[in-house]
N, C-alpha and C positions, 0 to 999 in steps of 0.2 A: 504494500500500500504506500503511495506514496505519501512526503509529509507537509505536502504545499498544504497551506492553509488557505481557505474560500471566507474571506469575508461576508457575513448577513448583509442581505442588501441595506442602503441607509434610507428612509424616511426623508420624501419632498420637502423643500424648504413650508411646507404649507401641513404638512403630515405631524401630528404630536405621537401615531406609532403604526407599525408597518402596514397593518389592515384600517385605517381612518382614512373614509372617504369624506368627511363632513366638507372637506374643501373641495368637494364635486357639486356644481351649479344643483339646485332643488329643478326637479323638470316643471316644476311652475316659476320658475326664476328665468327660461331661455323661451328667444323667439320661439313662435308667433305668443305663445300664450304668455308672456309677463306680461304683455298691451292692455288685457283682459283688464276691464273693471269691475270695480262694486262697489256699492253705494249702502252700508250698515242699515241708516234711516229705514229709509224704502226698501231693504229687502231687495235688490236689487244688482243681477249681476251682467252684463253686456261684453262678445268678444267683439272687437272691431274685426272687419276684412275688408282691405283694401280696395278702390272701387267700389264698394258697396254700400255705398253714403256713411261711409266710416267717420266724414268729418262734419255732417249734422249734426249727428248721435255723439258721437263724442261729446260734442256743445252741450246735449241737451241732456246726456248725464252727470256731464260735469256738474252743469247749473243745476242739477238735482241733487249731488252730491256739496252746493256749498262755494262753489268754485267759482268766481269770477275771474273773465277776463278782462282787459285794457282791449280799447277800440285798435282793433287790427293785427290783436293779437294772436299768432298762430297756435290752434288745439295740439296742432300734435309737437310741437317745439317745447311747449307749455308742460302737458304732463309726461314727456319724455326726459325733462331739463332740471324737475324740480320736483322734490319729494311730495307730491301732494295728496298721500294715501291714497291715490283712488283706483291706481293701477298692482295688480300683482304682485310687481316687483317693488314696491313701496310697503307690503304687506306681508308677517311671519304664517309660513307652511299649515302652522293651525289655526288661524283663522279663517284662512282659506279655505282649507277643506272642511272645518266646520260647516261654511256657506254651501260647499258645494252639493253636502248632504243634508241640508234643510229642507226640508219639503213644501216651508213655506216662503221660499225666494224664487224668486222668478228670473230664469237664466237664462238670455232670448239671443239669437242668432238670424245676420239679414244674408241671403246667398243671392246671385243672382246667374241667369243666363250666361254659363263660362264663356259661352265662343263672343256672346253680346261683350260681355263683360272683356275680355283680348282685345275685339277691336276698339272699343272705347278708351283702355288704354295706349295702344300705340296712337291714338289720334291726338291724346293729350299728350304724353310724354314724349313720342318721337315725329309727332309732326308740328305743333303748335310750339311746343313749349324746349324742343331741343335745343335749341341755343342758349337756353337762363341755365346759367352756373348751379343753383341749387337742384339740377335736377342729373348735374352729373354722378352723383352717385347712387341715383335709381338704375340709368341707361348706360353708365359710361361700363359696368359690366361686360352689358351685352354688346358694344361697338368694339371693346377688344376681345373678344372670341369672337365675333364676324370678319372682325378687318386684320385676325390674327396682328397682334400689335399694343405693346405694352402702354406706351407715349399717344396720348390720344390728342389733335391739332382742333383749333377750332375750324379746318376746311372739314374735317370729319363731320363732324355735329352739324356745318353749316349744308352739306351733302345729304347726309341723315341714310339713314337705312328702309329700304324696303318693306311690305310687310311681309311677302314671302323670304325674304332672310331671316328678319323676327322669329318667323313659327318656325327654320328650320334650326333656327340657336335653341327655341327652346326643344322641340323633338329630340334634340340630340343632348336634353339634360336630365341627370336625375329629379320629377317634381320637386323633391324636399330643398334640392339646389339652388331653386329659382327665387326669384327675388317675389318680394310677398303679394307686388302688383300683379303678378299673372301666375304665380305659385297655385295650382291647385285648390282649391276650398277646402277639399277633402282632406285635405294636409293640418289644417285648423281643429280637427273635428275632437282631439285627443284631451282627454283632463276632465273636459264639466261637461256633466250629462245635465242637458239641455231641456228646459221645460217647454221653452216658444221658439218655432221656426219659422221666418216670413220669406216671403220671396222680394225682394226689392221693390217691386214694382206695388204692394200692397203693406204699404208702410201705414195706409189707414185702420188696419187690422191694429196691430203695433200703438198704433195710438191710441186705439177701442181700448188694447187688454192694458195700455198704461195705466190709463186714466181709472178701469177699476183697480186696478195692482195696488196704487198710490193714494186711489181719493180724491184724486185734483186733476182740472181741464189742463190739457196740454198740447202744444203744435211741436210737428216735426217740419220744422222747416228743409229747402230743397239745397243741395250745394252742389258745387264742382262739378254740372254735366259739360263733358266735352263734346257731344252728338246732338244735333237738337231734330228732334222729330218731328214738331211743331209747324212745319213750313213744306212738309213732303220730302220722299226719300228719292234720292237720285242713282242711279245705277250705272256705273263705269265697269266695264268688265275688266279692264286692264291696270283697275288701282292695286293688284295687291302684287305689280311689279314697277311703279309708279314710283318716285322719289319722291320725298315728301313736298318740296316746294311745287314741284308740276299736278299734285291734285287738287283738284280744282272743289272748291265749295266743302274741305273735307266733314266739316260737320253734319253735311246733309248726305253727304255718300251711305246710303243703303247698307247695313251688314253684309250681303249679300253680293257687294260690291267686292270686298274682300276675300270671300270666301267659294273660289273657284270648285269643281269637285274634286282635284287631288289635294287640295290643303281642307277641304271638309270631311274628306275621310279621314285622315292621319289624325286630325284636331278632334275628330269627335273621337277617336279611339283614345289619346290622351286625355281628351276630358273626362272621360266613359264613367267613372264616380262621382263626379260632379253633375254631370248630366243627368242621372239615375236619381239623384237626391235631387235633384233643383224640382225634374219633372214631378217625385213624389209632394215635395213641397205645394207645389201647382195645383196638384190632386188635394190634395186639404182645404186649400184655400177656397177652392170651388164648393167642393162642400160644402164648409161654413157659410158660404155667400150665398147658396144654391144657385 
């Protein structure tokens, strides 16, 4: 036998003994679910998703929970920036899950139409709004895995991407990898078991079961549409190989516009849990409305 001696391994600068994980993140402490609020008072707990009038709600739980803002102040800079209890991450493990097993809090979720929901954001984020600096580290990801290219110029952003380059950056990514604007739904779905699910488009539901949940009259105001439908849908069959400055009117351009049959197949096959849950969602709602 030989008489080398194997040292025990040593203990992480974070480790107090060899098997202490306590210095591993709480999986309610990391994206997407630290975002998650709740509001003690009301009983009341809300995940955000991206696109999905995440920055109404935000407002309108904040203001529920106490929270004012300053005239212009941004919601998500706001409870991202500053401990203001309302999010998760401002919150210990046991109170939280306390919440989550109450049967008398109401823990409500907004989804919407995934493939709707894709193109309304490339119309925001890489055609309208690509050149504002704050928006490069939503997009500036997905420009270097497109343009293969570390150093990203502003001729790049001023160029802008495709939307058939977009859905092949994202095809060719792990869901969980994507950044949270066009990350999957279904990716959100883990941690709180959910008592309300709206589909976006019937936020008046949402406001029905607020208003008993709490007691009190309440509006959800509308924000951040980048697509407006209001004015009729226009149909380009050649936008979803289009650069963004050469589309014309894109806020009226049709979903449909985008979404040729090879990029509607592949897209719904990647949605394909999203889509299954949105449609049941769908199916409720009718229901209840008959």
């Amino acid at each position: 036998m030989s008489d080398q001696i194997i040292e025990a391994p040593q203990p992480g600068p974070k480790q107090t003994h060899l098997f202490d994980y306590t210095y591993i993140p709480s999986p309610l402490k990391r994206p997407p679910i630290c975002q998650a609020m709740m509001v003690d008072k009301h009983k009341l707990m809300y995940l955000p998703i991206a696109k999905n009038a995440c920055s109404s709600l935000k407002r309108t739980v904040a203001m529920l929970g106490g929270l004012t803002l300053e005239n212009g102040e941004d919601i998500h800079h706001k409870l991202d920036s500053e401990r203001t209890g309302l999010q998760f991450e401002d919150r210990p493990d046991h109170e939280i899950r306390k919440a989550l097993a109450a049967p008398d809090w109401m823990r409500f979720l907004i989804i919407r139409e995934p493939l709707d929901r894709l193109v309304s954001v490339y119309v925001e984020k890489f055609v309208f709004n690509r050149n504002k600096a704050d928006q490069v580290q939503t997009i500036g990801p997905a420009f270097q895995a497109i343009l293969g290219k570390d150093t990203l110029t502003p001729e790049d952003f001023d160029r802008g991407l495709t939307f058939r380059e977009f859905v092949e950056y994202i095809l060719s990514e792990c869901p969980e990898r994507l950044n949270g604007h066009w990350r999957p739904q279904s990716e959100y779905l883990g941690h709180i078991p959910f008592t309300h699910v709206y589909d976006v488009k019937r936020l008046d539901l949402l406001a029905e079961d607020l208003r008993t949940h709490i007691g009190a009259d309440i509006e959800l105001p509308r924000m951040n549409v980048s697509r407006d439908k209001t004015k009729g849908q226009v149909y380009h069959k050649w936008a979803p190989d289009a650069r963004p400055a050469d589309l014309p009117t894109p806020k009226q351009l049709s979903i449909e516009s985008f979404l040729p049959e090879d990029l509607f197949a592949q897209l719904t096959e990647y949605y394909a849990t999203d889509i299954t849950f949105h449609r049941l969602v769908q199916k409720l709602d009718r229901a209840r409305t008959g």
